[in-house]
Each structure stands twice: as C-alpha cells, then as structure tokens.
N, CA, C, O and CB atoms as a CASP TS submission, in Angstrom:
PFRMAT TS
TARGET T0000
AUTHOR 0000-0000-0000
METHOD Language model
MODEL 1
PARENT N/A
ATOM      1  N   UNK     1     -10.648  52.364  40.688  1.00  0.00           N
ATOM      2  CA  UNK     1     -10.170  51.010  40.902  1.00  0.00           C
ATOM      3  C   UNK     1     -11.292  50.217  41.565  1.00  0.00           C
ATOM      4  O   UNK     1     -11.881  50.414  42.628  1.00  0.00           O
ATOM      5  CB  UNK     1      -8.867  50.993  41.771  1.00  0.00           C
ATOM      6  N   UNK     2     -11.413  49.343  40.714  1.00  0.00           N
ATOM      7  CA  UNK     2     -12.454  48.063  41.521  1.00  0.00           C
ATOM      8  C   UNK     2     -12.078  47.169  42.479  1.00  0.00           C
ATOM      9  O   UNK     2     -11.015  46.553  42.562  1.00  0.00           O
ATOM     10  CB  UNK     2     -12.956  47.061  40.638  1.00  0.00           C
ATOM     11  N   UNK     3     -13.174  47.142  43.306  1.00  0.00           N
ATOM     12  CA  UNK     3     -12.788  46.220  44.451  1.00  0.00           C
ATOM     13  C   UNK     3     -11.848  45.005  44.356  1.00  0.00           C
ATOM     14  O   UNK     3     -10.792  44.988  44.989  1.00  0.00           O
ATOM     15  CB  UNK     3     -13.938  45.706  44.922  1.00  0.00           C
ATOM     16  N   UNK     4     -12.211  44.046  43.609  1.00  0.00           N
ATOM     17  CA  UNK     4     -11.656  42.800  42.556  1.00  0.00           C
ATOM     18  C   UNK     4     -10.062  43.098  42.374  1.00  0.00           C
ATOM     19  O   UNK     4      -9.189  42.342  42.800  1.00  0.00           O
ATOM     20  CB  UNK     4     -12.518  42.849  40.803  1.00  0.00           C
ATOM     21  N   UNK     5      -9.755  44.627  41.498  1.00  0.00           N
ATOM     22  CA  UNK     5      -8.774  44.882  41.272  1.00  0.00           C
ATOM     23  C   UNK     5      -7.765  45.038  42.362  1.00  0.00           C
ATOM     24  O   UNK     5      -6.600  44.657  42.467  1.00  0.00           O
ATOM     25  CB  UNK     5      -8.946  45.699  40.614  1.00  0.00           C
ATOM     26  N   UNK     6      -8.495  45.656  43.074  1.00  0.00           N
ATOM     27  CA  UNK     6      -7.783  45.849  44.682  1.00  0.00           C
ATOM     28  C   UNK     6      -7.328  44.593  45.123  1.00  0.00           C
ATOM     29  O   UNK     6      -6.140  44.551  45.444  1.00  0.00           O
ATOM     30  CB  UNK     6      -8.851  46.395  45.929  1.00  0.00           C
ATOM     31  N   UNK     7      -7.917  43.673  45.206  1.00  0.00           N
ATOM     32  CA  UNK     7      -7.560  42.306  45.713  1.00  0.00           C
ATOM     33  C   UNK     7      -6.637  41.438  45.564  1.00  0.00           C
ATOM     34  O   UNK     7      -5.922  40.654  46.188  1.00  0.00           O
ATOM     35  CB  UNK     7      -8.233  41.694  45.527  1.00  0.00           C
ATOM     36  N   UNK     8      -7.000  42.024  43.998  1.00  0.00           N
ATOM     37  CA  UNK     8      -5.382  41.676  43.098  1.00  0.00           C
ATOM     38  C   UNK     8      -4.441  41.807  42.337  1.00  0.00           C
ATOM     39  O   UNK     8      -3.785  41.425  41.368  1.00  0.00           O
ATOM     40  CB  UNK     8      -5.194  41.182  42.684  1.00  0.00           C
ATOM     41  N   UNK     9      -4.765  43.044  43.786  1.00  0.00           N
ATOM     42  CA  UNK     9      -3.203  43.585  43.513  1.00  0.00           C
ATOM     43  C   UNK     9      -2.547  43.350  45.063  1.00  0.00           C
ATOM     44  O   UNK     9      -1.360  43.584  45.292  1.00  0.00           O
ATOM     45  CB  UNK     9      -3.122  45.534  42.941  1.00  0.00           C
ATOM     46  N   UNK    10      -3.245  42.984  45.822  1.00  0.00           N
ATOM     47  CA  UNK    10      -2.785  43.164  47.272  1.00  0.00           C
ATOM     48  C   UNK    10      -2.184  41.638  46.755  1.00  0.00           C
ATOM     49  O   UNK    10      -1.007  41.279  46.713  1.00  0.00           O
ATOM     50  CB  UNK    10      -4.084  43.445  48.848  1.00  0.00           C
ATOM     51  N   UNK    11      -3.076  41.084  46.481  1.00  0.00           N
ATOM     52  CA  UNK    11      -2.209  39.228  46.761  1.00  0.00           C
ATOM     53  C   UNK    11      -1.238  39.393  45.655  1.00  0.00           C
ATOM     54  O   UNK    11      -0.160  38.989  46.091  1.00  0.00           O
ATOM     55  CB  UNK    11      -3.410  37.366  46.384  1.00  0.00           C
ATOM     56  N   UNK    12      -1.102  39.807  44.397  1.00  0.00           N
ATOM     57  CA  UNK    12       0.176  40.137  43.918  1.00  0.00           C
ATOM     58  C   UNK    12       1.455  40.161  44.714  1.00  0.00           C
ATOM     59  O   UNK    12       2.503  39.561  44.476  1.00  0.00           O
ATOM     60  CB  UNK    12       0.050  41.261  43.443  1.00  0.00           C
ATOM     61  N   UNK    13       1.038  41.315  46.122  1.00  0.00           N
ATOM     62  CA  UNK    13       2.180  42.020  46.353  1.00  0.00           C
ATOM     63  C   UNK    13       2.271  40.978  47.233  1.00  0.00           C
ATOM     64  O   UNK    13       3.424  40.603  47.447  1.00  0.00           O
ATOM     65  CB  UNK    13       2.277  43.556  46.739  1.00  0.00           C
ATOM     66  N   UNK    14       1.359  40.375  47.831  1.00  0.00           N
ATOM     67  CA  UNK    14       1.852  39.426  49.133  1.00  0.00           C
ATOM     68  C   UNK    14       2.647  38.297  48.309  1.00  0.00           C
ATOM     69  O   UNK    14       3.772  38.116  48.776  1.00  0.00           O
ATOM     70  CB  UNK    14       0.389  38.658  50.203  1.00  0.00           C
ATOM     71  N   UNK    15       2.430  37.733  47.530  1.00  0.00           N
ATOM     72  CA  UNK    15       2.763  36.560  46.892  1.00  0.00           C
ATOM     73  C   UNK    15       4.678  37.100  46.501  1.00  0.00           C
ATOM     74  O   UNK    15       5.735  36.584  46.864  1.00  0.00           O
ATOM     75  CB  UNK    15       1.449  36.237  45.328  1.00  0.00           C
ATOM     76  N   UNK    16       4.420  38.203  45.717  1.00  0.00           N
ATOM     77  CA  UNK    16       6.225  39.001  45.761  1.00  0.00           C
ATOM     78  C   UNK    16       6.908  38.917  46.838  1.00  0.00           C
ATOM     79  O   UNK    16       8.072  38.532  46.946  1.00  0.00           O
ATOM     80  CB  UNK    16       6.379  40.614  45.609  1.00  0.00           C
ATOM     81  N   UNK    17       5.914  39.420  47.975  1.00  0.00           N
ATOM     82  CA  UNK    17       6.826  39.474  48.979  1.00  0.00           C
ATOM     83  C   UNK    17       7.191  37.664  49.893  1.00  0.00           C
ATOM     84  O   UNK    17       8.106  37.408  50.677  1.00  0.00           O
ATOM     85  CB  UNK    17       6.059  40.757  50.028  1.00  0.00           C
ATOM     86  N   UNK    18       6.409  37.006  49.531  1.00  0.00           N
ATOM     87  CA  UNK    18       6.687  35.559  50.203  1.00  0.00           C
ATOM     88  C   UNK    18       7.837  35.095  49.138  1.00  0.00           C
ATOM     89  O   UNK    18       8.760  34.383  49.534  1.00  0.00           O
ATOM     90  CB  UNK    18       5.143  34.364  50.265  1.00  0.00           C
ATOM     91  N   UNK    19       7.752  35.547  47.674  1.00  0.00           N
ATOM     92  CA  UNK    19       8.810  34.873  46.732  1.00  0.00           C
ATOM     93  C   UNK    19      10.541  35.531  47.270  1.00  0.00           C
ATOM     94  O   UNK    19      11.641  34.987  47.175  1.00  0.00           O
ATOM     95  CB  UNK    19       8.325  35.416  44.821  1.00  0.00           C
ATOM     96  N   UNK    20      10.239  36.580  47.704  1.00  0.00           N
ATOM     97  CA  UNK    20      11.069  37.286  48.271  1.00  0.00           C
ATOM     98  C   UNK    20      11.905  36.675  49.615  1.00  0.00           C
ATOM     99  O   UNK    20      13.115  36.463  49.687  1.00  0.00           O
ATOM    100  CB  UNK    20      10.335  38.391  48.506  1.00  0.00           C
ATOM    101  N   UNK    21      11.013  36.490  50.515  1.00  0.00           N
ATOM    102  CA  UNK    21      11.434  35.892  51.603  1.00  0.00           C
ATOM    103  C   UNK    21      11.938  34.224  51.540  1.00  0.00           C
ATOM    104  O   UNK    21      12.823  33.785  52.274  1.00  0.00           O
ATOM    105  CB  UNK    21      10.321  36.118  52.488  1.00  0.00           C
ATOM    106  N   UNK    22      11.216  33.416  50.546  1.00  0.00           N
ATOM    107  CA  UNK    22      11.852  32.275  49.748  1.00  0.00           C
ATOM    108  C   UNK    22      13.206  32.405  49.058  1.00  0.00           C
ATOM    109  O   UNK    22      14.128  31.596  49.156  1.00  0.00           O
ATOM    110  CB  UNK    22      10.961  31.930  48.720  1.00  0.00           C
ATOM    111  N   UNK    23      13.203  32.960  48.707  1.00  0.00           N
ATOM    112  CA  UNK    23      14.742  33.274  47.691  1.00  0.00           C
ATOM    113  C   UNK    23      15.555  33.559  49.164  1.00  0.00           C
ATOM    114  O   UNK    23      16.346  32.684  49.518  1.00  0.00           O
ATOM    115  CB  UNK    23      14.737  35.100  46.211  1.00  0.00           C
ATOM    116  N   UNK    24      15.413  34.553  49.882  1.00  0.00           N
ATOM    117  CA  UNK    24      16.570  34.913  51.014  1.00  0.00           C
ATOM    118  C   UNK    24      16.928  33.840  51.913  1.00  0.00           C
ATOM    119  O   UNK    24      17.836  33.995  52.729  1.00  0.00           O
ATOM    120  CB  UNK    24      16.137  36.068  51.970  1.00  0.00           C
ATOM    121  N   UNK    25      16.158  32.566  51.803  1.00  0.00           N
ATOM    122  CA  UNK    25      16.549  31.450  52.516  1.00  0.00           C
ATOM    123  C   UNK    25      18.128  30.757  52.123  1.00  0.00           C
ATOM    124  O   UNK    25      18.827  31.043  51.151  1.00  0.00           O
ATOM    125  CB  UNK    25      15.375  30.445  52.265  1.00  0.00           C
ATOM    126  N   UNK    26      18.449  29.649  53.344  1.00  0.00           N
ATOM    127  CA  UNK    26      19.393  29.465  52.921  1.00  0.00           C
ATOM    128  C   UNK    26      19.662  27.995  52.166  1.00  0.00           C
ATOM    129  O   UNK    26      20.758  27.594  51.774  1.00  0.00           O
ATOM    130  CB  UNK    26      20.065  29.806  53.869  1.00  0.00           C
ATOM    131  N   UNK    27      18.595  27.414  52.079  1.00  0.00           N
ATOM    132  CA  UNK    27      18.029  26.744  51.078  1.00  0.00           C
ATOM    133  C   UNK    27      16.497  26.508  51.151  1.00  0.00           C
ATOM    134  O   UNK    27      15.684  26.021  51.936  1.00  0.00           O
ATOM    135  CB  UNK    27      18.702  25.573  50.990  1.00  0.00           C
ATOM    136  N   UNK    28      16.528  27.351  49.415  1.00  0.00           N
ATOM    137  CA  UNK    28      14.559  27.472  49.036  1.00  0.00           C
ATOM    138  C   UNK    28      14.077  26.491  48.283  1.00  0.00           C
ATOM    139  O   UNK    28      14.522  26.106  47.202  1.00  0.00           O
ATOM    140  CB  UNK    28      13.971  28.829  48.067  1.00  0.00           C
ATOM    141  N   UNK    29      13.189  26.104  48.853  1.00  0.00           N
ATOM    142  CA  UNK    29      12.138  25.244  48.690  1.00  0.00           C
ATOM    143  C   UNK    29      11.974  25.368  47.152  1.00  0.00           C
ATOM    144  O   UNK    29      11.635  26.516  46.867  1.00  0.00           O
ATOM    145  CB  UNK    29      10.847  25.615  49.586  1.00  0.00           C
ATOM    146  N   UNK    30      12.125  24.431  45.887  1.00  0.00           N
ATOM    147  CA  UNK    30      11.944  25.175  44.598  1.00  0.00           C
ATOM    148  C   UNK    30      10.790  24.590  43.927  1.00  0.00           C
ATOM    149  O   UNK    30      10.616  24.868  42.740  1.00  0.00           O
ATOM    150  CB  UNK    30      13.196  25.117  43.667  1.00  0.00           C
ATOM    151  N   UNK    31       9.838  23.681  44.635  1.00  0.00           N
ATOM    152  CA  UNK    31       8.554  23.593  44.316  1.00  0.00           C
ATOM    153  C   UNK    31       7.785  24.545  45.125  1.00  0.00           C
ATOM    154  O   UNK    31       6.593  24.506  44.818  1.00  0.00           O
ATOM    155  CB  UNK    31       8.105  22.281  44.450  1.00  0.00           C
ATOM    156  N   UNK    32       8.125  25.597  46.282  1.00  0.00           N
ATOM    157  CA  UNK    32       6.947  26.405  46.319  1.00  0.00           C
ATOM    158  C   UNK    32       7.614  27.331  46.312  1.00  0.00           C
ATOM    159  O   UNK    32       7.210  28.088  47.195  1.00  0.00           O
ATOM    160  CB  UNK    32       5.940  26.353  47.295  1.00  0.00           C
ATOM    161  N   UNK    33       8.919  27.966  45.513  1.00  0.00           N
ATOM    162  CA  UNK    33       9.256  28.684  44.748  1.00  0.00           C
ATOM    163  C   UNK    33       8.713  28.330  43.431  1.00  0.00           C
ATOM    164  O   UNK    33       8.822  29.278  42.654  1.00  0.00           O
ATOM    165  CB  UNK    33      10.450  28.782  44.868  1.00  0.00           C
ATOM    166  N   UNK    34       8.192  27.344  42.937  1.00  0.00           N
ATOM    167  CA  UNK    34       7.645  27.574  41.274  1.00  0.00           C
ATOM    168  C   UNK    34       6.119  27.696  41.548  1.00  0.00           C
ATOM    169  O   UNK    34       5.570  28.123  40.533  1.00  0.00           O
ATOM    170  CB  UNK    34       8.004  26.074  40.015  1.00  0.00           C
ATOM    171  N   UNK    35       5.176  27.456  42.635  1.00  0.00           N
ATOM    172  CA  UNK    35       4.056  27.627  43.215  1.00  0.00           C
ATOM    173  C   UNK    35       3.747  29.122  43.236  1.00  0.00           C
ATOM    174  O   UNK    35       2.860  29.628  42.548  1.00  0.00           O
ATOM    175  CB  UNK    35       4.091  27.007  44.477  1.00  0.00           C
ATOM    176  N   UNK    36       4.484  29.745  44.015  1.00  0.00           N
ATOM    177  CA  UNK    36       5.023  30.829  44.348  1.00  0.00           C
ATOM    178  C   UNK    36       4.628  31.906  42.801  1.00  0.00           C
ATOM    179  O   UNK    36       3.800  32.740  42.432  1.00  0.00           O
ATOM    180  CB  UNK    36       6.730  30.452  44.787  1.00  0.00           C
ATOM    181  N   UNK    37       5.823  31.207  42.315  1.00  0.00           N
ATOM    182  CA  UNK    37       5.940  31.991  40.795  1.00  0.00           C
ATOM    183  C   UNK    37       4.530  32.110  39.728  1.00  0.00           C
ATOM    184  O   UNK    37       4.341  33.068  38.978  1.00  0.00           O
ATOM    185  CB  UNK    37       7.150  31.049  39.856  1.00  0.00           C
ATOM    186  N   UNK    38       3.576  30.867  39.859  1.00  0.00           N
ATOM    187  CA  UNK    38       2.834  30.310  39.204  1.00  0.00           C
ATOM    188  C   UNK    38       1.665  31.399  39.357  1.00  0.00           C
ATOM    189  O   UNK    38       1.202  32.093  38.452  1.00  0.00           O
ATOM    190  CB  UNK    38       2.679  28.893  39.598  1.00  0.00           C
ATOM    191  N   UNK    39       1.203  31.388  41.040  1.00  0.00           N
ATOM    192  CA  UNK    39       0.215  31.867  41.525  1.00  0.00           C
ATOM    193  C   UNK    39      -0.017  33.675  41.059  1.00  0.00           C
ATOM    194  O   UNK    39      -1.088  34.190  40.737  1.00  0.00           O
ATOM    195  CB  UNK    39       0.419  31.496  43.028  1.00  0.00           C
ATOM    196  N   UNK    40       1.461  34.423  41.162  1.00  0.00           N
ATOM    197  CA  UNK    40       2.396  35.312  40.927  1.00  0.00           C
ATOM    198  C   UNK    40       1.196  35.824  39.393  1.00  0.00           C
ATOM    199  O   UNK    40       0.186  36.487  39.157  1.00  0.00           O
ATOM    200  CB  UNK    40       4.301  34.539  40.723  1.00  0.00           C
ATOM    201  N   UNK    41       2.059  35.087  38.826  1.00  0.00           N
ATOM    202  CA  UNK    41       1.545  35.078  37.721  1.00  0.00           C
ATOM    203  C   UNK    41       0.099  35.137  36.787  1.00  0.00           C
ATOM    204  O   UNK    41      -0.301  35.767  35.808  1.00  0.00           O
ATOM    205  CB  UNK    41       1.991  34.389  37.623  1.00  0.00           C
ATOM    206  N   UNK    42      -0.452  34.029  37.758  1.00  0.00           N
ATOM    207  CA  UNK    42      -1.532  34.048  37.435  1.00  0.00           C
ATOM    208  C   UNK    42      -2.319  35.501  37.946  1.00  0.00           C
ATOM    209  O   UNK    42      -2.770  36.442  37.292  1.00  0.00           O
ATOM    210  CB  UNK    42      -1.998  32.803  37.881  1.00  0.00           C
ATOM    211  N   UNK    43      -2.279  35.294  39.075  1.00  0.00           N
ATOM    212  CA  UNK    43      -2.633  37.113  39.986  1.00  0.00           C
ATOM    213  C   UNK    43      -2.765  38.360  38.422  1.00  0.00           C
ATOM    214  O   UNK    43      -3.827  38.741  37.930  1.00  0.00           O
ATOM    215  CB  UNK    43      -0.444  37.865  41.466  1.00  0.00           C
ATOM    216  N   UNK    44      -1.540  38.698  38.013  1.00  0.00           N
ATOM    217  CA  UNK    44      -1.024  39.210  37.054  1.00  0.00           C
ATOM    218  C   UNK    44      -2.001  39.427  35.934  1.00  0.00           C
ATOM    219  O   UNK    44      -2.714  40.362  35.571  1.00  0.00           O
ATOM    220  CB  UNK    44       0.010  38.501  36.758  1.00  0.00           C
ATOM    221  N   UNK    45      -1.664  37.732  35.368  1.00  0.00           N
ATOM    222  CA  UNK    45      -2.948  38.070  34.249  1.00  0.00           C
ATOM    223  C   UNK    45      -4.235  38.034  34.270  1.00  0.00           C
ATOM    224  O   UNK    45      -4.794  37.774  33.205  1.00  0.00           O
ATOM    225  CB  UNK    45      -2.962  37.427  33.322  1.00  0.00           C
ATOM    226  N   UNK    46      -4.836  38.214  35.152  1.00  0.00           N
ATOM    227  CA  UNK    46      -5.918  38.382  35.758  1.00  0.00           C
ATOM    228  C   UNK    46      -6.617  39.887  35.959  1.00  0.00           C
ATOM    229  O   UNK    46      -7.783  40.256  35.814  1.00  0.00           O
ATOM    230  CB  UNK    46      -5.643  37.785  36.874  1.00  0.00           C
ATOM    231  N   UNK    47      -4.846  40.919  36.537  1.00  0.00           N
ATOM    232  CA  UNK    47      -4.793  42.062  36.507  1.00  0.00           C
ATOM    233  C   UNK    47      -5.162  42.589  35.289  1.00  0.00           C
ATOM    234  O   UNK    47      -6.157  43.303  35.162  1.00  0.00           O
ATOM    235  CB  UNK    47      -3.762  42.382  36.888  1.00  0.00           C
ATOM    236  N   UNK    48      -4.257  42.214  34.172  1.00  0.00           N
ATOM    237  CA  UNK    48      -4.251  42.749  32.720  1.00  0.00           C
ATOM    238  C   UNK    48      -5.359  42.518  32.261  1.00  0.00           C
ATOM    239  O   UNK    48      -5.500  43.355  31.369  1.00  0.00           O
ATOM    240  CB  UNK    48      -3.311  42.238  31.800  1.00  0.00           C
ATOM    241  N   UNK    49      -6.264  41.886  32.313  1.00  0.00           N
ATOM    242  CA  UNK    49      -7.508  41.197  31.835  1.00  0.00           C
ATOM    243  C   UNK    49      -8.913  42.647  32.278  1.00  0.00           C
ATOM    244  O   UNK    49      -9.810  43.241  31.680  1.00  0.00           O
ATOM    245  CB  UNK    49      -7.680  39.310  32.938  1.00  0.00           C
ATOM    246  N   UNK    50      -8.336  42.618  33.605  1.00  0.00           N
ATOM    247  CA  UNK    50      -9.315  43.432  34.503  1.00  0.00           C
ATOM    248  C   UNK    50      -8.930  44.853  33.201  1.00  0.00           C
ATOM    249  O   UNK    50      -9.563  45.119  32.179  1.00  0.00           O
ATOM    250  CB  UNK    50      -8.718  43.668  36.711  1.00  0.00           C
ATOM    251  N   UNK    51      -7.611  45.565  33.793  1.00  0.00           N
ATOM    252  CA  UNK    51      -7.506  46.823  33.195  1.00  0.00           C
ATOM    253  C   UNK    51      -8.124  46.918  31.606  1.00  0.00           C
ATOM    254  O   UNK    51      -8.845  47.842  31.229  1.00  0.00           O
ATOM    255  CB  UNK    51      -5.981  47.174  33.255  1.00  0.00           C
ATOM    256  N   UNK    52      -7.637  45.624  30.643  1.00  0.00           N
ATOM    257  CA  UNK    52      -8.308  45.376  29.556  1.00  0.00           C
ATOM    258  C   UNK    52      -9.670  46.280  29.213  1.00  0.00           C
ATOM    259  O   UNK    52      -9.934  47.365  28.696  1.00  0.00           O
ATOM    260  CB  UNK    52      -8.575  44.019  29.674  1.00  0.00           C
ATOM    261  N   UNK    53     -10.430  45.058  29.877  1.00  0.00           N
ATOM    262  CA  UNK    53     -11.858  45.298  30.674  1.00  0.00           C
ATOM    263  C   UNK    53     -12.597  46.744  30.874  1.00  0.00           C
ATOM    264  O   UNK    53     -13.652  47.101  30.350  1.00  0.00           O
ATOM    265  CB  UNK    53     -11.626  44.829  32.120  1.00  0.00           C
ATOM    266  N   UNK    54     -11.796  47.452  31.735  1.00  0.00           N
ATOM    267  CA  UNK    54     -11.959  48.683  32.210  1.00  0.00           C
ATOM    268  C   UNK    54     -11.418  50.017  31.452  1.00  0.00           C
ATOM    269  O   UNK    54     -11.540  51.203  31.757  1.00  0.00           O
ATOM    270  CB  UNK    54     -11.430  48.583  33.406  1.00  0.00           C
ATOM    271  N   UNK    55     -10.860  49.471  30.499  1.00  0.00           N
ATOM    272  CA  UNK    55     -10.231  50.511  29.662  1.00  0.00           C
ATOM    273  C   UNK    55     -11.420  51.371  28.748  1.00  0.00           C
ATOM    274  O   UNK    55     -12.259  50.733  28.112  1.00  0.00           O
ATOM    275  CB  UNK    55      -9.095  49.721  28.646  1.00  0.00           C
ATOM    276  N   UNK    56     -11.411  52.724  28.744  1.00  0.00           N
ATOM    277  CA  UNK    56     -12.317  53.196  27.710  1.00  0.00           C
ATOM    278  C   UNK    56     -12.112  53.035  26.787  1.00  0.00           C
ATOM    279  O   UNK    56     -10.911  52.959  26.527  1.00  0.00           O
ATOM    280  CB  UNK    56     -12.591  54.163  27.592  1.00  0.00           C
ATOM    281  N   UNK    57     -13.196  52.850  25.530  1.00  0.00           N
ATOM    282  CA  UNK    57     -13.172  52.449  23.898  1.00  0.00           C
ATOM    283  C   UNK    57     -12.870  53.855  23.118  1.00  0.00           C
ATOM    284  O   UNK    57     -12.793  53.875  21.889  1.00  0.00           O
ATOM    285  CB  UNK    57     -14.841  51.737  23.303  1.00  0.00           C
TER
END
C-alpha cells in the first residue's frame, strides 16, 4: 500500500465517520451533508483509480 493510498483511505474513513455524526443530529445540515457525500466520493474514486494503477498486468 502506497503512502497516497493510505491517505485515502484514512480521509475516506474520517469523512464516513463525520457523515455519520451528521445524520445522528437532530436536525442535519443537508448542504454539508451533500458536501460531506461529495468529498466521500470523490476520496473513493480516487481510491479505485490508485488500485487501477497498481494492479498487475
């Protein structure tokens, strides 16, 4: 695992866990619940890109 990859996967998990703690409110914010989601996401395919990348031929 590459450093890079490491990184993002940690802000992945942080970003889950803030979407997490957003949702348990008792009213969530739903522009940085879609921020939230966006960033999430992006993290993500970034991941897939990497493993892509790193995959043997």
């Amino acid at each position: 695992m590459t450093a890079r990859m490491f990184r993002l996967m940690l802000m992945h998990q942080r970003i889950d866990e803030r979407l997490r703690l957003e949702l348990r409110k008792r009213a969530p914010d739903l522009g940085e619940f879609t921020r939230l989601q966006l960033l999430r996401s992006r993290a993500k395919r970034l991941l897939g890109r990497l493993a892509l990348r790193a995959a043997p031929a």
